[in-house]
ROKOLRO-861530 format. One record per residue: residue in three letters; x, y, z of N, C-alpha, C, O, CB in turn. Coordinates in steps of 0.001 Angstrom, whole numbers, plus 500000, padded with zeros to 6 digits. Glycine has a CB too. Layout:
# ROKOLRO-861530
ALAXYZXYZXYZXYZXYZ ...
END
This chain:
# ROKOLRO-861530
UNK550288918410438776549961918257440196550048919580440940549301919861441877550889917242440844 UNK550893920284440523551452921694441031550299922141441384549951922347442547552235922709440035 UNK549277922414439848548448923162439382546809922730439861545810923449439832548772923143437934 UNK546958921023440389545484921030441025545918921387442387545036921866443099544538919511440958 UNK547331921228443004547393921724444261546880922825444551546070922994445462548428921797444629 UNK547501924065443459546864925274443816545428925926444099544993926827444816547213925802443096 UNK544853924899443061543492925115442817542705924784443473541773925538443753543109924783441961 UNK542788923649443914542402923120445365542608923854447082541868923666448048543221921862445363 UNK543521924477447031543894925123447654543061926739447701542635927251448737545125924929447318 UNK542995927177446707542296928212446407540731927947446869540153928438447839542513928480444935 UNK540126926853445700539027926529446311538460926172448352537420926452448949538967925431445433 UNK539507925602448724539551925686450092539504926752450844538840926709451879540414925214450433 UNK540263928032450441540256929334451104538871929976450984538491930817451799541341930261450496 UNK538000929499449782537404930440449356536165929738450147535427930534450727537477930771447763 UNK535776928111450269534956927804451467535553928095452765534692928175453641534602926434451478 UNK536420928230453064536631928312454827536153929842454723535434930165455669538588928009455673 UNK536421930962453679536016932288454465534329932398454173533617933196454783536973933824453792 UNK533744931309452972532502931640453063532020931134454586531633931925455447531737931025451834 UNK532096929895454746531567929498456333532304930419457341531536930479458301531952927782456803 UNK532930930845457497532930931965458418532548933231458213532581934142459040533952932122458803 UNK532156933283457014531368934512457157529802933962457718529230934349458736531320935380455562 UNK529537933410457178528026932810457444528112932574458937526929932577459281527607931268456551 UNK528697932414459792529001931754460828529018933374461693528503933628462783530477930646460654 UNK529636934115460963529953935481461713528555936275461748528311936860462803531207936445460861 UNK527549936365460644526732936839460286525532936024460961524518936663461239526899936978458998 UNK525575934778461218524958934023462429525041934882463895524258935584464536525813932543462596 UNK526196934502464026526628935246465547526036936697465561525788937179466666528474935414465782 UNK525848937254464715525813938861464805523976938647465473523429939084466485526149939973462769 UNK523556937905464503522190938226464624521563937354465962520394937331466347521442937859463158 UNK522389936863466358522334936363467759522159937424469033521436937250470014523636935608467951 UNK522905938426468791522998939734469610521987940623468995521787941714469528524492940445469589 UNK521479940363468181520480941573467623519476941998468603519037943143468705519626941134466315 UNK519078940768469468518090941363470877519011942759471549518312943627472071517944939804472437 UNK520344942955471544521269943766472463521111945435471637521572946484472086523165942964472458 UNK520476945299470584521011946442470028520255948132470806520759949243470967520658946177468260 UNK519389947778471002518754949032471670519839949450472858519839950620473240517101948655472354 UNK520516948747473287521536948961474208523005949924473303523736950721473891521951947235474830 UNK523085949670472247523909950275471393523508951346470576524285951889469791524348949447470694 UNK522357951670470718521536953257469815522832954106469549523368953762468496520167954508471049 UNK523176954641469897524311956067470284525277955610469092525680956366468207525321956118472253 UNK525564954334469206527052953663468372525995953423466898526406953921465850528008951620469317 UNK525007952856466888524498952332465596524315953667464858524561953839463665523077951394465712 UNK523693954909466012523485956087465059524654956755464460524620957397463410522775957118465726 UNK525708956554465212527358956966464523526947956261463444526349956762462492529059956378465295 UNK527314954836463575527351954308461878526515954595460890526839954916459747527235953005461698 UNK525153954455461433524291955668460105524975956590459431525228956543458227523195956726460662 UNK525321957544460284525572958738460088526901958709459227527053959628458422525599959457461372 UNK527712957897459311528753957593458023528919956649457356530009956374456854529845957651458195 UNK527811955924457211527613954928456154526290955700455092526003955484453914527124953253456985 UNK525855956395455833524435956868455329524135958805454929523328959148454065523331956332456779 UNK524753959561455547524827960787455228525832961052454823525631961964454021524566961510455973 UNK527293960734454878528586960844454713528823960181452968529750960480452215529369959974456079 UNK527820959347452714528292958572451539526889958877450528526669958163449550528653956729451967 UNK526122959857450852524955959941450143525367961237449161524463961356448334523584960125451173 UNK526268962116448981526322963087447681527628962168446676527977962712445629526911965094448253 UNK528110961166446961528552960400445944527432959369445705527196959334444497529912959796446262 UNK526736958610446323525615957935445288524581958680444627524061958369443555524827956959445952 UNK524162960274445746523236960463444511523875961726443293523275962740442938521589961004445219 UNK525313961239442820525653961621441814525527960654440682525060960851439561526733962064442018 UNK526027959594441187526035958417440766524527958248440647524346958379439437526815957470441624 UNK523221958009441269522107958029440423521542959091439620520549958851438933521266957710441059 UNK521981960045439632521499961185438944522168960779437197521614960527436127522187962810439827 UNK523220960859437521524119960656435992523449959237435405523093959139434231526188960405436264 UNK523312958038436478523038956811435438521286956985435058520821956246434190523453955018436335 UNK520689957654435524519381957782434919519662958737433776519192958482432667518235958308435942 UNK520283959651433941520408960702432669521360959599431429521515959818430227521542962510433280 UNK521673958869431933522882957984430277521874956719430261522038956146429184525326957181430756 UNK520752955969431154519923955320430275518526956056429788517790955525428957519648954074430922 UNK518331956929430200517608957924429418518042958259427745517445958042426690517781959210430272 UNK519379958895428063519595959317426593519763958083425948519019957724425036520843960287426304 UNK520588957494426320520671956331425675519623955112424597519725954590423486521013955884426661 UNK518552955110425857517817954502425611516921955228424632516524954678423605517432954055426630 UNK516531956774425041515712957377424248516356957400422882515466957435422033515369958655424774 UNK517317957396422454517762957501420926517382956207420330517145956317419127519408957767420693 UNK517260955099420769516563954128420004515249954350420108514443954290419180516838952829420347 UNK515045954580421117513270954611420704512684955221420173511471955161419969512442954705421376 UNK513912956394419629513159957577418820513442957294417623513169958166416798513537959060419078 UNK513913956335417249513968955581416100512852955086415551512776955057414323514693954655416251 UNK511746954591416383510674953906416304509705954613416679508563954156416639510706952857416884 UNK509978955917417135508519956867417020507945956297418365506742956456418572507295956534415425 UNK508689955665419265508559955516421167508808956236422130508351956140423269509234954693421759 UNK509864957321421538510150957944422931509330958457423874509669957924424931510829958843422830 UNK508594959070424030507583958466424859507430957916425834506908958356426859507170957919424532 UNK507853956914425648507729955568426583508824955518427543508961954611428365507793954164425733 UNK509870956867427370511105956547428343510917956616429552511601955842430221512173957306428226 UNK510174957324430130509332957145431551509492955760432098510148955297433032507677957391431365 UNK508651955236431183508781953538431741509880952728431881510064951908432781508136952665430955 UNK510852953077430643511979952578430905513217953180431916514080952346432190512335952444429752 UNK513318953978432256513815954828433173512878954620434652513358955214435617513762956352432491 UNK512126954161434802511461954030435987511704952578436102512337952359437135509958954528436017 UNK511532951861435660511299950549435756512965949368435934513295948306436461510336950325434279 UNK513531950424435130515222949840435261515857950659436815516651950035437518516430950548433472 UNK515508951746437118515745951893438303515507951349439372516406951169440194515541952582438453 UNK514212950963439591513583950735440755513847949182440683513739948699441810512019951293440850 UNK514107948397439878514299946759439862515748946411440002516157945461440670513762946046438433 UNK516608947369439227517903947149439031519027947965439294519884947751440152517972946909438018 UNK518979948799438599519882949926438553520014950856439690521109951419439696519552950665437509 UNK519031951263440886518682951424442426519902950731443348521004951124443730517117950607442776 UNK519161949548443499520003948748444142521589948545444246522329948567445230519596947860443810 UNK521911948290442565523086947800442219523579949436442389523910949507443573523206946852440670 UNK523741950510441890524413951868442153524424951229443855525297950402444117523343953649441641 UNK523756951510444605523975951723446129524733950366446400525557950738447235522449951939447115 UNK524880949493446273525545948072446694526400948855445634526557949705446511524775946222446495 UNK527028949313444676528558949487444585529023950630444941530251950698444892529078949310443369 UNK528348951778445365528863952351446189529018952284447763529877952974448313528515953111445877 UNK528322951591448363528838951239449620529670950077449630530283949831450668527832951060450507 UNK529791949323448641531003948323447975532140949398448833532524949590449986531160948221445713 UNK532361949891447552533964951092447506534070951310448577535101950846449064534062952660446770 UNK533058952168449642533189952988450578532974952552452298533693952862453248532320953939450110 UNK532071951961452285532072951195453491532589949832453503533418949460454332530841951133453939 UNK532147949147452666532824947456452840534245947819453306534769947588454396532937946340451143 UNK534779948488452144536370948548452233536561948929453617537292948396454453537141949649451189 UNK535778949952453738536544950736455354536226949755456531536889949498457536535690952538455928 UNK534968949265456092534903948117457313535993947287457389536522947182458496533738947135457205 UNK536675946368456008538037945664456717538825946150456644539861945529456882538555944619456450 UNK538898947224456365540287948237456975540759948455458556541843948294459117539965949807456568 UNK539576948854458974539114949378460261539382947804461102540436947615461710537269950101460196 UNK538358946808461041538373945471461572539976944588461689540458943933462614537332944694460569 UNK540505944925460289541694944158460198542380944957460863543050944578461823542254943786458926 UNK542333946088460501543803946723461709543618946399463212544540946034463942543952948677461792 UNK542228946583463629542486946165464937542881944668465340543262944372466473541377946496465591 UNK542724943583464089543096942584464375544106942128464127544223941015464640542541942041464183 UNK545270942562463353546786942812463261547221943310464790548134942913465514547163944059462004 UNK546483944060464941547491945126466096546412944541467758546203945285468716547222947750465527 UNK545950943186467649545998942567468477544767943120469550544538942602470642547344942539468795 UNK544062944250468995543239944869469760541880944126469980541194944342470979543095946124469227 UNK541542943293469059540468942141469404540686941059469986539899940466470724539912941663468460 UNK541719940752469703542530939708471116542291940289472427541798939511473244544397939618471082 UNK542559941657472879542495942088473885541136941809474414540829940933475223542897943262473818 UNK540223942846473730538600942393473777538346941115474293537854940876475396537917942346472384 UNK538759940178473315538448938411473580539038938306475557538387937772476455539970937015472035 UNK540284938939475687540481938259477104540190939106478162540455938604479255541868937776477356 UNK539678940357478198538806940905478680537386940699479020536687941309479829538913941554478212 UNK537025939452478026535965938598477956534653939550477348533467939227477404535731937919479486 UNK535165940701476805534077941164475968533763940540474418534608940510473523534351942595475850 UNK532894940233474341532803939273472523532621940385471543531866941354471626531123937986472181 UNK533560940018470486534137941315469413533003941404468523532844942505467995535695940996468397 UNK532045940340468193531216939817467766529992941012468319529562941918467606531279938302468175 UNK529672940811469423528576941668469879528914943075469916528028943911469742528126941282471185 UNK530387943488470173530814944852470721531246945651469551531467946856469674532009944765471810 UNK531428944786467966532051945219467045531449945331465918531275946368465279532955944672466939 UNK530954943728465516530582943636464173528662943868464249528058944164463218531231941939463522 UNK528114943730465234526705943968465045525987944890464997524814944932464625526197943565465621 UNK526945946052465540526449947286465943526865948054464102526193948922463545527447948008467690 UNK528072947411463564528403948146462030526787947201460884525970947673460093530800947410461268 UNK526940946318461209526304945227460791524668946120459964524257946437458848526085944032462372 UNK524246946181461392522896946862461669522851947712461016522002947628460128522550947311462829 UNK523397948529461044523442949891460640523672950134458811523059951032458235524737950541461576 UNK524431949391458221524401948995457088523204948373456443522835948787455344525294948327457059 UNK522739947657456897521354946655456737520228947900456388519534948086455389520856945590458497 UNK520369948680457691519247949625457655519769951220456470518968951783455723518946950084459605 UNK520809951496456582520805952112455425520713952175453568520504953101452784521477952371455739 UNK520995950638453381521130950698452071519651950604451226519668950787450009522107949587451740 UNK518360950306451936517306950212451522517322952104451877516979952752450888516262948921452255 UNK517479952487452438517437954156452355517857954358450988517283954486449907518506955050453461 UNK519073954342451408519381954706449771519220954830448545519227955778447759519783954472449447 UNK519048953558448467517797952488447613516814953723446652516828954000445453516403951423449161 UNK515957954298447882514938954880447345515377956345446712514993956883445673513879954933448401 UNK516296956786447688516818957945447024517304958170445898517216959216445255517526958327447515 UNK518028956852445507518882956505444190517561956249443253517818956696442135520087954967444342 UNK516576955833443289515535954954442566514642956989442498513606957096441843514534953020443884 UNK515012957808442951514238958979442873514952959588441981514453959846440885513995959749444073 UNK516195959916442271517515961364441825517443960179440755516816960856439941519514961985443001 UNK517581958987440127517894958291439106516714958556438101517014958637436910518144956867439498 UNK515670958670438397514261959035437398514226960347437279513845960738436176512741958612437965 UNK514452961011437917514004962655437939515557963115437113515549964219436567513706963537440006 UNK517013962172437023518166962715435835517674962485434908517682963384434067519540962184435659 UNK516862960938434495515973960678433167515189961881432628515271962418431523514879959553433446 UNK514401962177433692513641963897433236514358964486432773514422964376431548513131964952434208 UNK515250965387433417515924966530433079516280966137431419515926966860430488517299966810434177 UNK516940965032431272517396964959429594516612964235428595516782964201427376518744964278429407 UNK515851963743429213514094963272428318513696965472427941513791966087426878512059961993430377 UNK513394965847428973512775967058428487514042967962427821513634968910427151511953967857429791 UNK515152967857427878516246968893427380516430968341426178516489968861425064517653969068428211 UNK516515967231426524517465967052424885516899965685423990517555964966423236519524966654425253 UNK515626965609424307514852964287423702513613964810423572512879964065422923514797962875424618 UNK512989966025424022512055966867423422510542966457424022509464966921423649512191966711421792 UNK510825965265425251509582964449426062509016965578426874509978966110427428510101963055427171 UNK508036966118427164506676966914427821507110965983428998507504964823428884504766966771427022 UNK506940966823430348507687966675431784506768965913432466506951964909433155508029968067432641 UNK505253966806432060504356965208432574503800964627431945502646964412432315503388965109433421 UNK504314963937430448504310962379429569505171961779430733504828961008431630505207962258427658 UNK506623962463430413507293961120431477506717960871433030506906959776433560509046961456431790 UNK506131961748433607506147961546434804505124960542434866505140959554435602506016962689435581 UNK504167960886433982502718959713434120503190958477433374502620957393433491501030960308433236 UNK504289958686432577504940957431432146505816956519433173506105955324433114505816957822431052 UNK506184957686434295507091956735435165506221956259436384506660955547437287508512957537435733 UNK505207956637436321504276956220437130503239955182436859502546954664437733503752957180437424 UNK503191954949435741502246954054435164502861952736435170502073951840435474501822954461433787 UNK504179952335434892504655951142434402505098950600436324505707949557436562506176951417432926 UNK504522951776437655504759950694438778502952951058438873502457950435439813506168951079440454 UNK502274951624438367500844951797439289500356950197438807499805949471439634499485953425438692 UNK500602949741437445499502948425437588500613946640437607500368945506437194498142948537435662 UNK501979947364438409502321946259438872501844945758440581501438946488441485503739946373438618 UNK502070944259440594501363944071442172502113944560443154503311944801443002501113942606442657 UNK501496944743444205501720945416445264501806944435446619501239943371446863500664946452445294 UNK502639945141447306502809944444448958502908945924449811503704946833449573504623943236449249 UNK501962945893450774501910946990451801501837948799451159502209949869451641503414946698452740 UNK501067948351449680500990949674449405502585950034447913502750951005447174501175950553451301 UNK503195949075448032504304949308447377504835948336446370505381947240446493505155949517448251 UNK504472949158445210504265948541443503505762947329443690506796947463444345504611950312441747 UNK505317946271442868506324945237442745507991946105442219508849945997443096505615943991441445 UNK508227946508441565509240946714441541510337947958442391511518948270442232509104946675440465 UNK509346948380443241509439948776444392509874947835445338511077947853445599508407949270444687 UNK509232947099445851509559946284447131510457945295446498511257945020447392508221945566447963 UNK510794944541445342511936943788444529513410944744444882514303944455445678511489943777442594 UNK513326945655444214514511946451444178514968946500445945516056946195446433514117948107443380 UNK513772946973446622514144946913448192514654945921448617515787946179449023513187947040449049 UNK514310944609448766514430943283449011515959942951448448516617942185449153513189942451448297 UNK516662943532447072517981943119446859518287944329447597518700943924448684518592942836445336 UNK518301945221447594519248946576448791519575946035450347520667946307450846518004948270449185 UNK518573945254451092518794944544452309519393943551451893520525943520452376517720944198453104 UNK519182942691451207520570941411450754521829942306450088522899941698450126519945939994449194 UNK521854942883449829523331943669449201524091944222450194525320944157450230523102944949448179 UNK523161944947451271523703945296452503524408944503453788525367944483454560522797945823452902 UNK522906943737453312523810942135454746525191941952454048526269942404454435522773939804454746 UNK524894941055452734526315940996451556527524941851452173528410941439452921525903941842449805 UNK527348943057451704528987943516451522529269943812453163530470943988453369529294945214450323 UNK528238943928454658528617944062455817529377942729455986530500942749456489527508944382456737 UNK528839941627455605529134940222456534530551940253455648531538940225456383527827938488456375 UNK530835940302454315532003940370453598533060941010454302534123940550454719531800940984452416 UNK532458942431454373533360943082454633534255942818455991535466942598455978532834944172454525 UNK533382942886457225533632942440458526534240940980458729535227940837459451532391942543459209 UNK533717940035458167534576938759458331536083938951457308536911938042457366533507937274457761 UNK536275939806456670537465939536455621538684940470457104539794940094457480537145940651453383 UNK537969941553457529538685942144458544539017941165459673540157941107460133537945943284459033 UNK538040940415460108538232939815460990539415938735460934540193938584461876537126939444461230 UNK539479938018459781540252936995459310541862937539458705542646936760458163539311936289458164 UNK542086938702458878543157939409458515544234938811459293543991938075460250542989940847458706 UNK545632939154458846546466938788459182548002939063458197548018939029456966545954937652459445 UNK549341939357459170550101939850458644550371941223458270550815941645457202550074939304458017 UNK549949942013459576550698943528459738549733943957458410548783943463457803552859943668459510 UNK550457945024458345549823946089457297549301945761455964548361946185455292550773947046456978 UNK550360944725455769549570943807453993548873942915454485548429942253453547550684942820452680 UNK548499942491455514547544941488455752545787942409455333544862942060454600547835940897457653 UNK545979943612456182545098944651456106544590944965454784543425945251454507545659945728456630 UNK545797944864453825545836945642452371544784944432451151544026944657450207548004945819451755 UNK545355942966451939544403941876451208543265941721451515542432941610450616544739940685451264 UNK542920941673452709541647941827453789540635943060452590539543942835452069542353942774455873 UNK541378944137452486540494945266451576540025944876450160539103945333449485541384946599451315 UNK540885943942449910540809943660448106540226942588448409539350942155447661542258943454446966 UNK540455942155449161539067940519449163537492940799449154536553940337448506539122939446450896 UNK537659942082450497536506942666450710535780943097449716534558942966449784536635943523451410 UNK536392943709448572535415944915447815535473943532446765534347943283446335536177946972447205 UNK536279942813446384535924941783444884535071940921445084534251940742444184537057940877444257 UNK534982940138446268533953939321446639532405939961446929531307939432446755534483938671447813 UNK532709941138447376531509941882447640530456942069446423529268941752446359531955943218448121 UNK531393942757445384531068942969444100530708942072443245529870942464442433531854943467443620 UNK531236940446443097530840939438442514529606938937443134528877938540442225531817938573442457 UNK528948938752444487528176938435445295527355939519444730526337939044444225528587938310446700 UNK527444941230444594526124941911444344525649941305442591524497941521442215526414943905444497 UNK526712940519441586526295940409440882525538939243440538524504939224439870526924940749440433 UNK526150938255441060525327937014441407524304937492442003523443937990441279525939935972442251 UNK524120937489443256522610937538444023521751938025442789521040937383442015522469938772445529 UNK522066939447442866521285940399441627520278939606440556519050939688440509522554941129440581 UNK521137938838439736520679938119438825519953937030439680518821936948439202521748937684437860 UNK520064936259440601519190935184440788517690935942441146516681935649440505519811934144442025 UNK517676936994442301516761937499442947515564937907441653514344937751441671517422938706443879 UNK516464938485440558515749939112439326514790938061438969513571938108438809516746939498438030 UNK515947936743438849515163935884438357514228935194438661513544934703437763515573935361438065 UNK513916934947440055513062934460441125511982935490440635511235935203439700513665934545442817 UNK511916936664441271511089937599441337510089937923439822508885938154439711511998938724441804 UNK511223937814438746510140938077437481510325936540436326510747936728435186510734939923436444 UNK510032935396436707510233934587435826508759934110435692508463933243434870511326933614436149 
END
């Protein structure tokens, strides 16, 4: 009995913070008419969700295109394919490997800091204040971080889906012996005769499409886990570890369904 108590219990925590996140992420986009009123604040958050955190992802895409490059190219040079790493290095980026690098690095780096930031002020009573001041924390807090996340991680996206093909180069031509434009017309070929929306090859606009769900993801995570904090400084400390594990299980779920929708 102990043991379905707990579990039950667990399971309960884990719907009450999903409906309030959903509920929070409702509310946000309720105020989204307000945001032109907030330019000045949304461009802060760009500016350190988005320039501040961009020479750790594009290390992070540079290196994971160069290790499924080599990687990949040693089997295929097994089979007298290499060659073909263009395609595979283009095609795992831009569908998969894009996305997911930038949703776990703004995982680590912003989610976290978002309920860091959120929960402390809500330990230390400073959104209470807000609330009876009658300003809504909702419009003044979470929409303006919200936004700004949303709109950077499809940035990223592309940058990572670039520096991630062009590390494939560098060690396709160094150390796998591939001619610079085989791969390039190789990494260009495997999106030129996929379909297109607005000019932009399917696994282009796929990979985009999970970067804006990864972004909503780890903002609404992050911000409702802050919001729901509680208990001084370790309240803060759980608020962070809820934030980044749930975040991270959610980029892996979604990931896989979206994949699957998109290419089944």
């Amino acid at each position: 009995m102990g043991l379905l108590h707990h579990t039950g219990r667990v399971v309960a925590d884990y719907c009450t913070g999903a409906g309030y996140a959903i509920l929070l992420m409702l509310r946000a986009a309720r105020h989204i008419d307000g945001s032109f009123r907030k330019i000045p604040e949304i461009a802060g958050h760009l500016y350190v969700y988005g320039i501040r955190t961009f020479p750790v992802t594009a290390v992070m895409g540079i290196f994971f295109g160069a290790i499924l490059a080599l990687q990949t190219g040693i089997e295929l040079d097994k089979f007298g394919q290499v060659e073909a790493i263009g395609m595979v290095v283009s095609a795992a980026m831009c569908r998969e490997m894009g996305p997911f690098i930038t949703g776990l690095v703004l995982t680590a780096t912003v989610g976290s800091n978002m309920a860091a930031e959120i929960g402390t002020m809500r330990v230390s009573e400073e959104i209470d204040a807000l609330e009876i001041m009658a300003i809504d924390p909702v419009r003044f807090l979470v929409m303006p971080r919200l936004l700004a996340l949303v709109l950077v991680c499809p940035i990223l996206t592309i940058l990572v889906d670039f520096l991630g093909v062009t590390g494939g180069m560098f060690v396709s031509v160094a150390q796998l012996g591939v001619a610079g434009e085989v791969y390039r017309e190789q990494a260009l070929e495997v999106l030129r005769y996929s379909s297109t929306i607005f000019d932009l090859p399917k696994d282009v606009y796929t990979g985009l499409a999970k970067s804006f769900v990864f972004g909503l993801t780890i903002g609404t995570v992050g911000l409702s886990a802050g919001m729901r904090a509680e208990g001084g400084a370790l309240g803060v400390g759980r608020a962070v570890r809820r934030a980044v594990i749930n975040s991270l299980l959610l980029i892996i779920i979604l990931g896989y369904y979206m994949t699957w929708i998109c290419y089944r």
